[in-house]
C-alpha atoms as an extended CHARMM CRD file, in Angstrom:
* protein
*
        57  EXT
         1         1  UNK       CA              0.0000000000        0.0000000000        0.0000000000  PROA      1               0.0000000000
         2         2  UNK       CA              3.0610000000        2.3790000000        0.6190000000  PROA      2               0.0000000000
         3         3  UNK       CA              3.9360000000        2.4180000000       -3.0590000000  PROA      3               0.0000000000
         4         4  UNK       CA             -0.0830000000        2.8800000000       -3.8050000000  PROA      4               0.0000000000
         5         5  UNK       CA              0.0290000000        6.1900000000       -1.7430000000  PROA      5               0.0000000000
         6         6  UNK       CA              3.0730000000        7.3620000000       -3.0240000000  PROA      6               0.0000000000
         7         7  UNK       CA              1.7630000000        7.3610000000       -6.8910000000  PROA      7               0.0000000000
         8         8  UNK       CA             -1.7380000000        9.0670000000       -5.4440000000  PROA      8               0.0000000000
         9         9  UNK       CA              0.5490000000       11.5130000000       -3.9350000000  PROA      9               0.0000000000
        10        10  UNK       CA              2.8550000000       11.9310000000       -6.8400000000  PROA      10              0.0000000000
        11        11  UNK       CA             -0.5990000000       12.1590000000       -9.2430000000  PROA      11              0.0000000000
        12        12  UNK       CA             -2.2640000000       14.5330000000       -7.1500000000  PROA      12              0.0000000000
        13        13  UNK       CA              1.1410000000       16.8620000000       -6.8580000000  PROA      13              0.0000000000
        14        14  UNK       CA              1.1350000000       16.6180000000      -11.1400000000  PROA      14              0.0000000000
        15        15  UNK       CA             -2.7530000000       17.4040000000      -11.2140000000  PROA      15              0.0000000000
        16        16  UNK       CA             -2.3120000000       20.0380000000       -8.7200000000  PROA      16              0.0000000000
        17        17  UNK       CA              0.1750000000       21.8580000000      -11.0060000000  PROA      17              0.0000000000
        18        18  UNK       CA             -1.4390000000       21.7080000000      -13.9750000000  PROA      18              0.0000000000
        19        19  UNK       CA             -4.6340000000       22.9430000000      -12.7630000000  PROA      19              0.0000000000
        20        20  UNK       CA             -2.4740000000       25.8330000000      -10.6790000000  PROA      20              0.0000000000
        21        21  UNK       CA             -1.0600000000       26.7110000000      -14.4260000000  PROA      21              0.0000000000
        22        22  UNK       CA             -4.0280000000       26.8660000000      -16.0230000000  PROA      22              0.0000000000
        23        23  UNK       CA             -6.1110000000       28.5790000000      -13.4430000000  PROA      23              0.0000000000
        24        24  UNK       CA             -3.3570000000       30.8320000000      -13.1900000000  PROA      24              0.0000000000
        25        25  UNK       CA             -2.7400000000       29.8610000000       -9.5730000000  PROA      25              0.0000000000
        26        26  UNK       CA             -6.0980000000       31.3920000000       -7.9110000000  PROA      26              0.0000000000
        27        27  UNK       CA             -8.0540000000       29.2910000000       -5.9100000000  PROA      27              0.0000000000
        28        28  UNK       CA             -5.6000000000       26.1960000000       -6.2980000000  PROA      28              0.0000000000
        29        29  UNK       CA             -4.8190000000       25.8710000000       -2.8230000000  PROA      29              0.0000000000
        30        30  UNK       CA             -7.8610000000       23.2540000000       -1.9690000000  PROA      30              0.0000000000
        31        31  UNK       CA             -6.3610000000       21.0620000000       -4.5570000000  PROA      31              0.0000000000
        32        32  UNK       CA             -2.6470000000       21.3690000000       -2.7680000000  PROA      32              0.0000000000
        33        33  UNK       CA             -3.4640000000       20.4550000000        0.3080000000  PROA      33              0.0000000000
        34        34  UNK       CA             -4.9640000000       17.0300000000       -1.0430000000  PROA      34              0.0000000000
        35        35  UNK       CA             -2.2320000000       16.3610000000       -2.5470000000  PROA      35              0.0000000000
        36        36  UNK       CA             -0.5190000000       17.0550000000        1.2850000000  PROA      36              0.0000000000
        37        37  UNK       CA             -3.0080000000       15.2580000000        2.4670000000  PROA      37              0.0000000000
        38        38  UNK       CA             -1.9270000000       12.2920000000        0.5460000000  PROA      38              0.0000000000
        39        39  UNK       CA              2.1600000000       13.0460000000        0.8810000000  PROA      39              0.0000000000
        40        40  UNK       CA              0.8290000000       12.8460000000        4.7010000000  PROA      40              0.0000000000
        41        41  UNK       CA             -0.5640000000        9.4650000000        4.3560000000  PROA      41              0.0000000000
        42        42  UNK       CA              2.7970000000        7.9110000000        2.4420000000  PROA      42              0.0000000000
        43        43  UNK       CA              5.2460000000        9.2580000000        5.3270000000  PROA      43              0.0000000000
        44        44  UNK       CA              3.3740000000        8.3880000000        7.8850000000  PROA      44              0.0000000000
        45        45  UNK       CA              2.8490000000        4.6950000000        6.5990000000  PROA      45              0.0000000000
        46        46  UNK       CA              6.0950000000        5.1140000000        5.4590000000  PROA      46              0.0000000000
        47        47  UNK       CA              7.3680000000        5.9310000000        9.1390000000  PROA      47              0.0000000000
        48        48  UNK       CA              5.2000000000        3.1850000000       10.9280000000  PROA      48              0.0000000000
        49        49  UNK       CA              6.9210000000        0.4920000000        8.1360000000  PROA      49              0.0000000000
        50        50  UNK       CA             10.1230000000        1.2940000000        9.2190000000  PROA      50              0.0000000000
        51        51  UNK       CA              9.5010000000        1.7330000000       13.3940000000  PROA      51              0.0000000000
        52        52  UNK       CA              7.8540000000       -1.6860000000       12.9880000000  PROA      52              0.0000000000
        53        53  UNK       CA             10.8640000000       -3.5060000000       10.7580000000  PROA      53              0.0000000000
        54        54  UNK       CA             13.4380000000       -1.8660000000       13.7870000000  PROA      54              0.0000000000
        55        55  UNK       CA             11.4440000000       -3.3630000000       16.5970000000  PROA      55              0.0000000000
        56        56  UNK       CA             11.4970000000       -6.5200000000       14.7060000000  PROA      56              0.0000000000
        57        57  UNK       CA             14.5950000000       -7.2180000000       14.5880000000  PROA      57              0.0000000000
């Protein structure tokens, strides 16, 4: 699922700079922090993967 997040998150960053270029950056910022929303969700999974491999071992 970590690798599904980070290609949302990598999607949603593109998307959110096309539409920024085209709407000549007003009223983008909704679609930015989605796209934070989902760089959020990869770290933190991201994080708990590697706490959890550590205290594994």
């Amino acid at each position: 699922m970590e690798k599904v997040w980070f290609y949302v998150a990598i999607l949603a960053t593109a998307s959110s700079l096309v539409i920024g270029f085209v709407d000549k950056w007003e009223g983008v910022l909704s679609y930015f922090l989605l796209s934070g929303l989902a760089w959020g969700v990869f770290l933190i999974k991201r994080g708990l993967r590697i706490k959890l491999d550590q205290s594994a071992n």
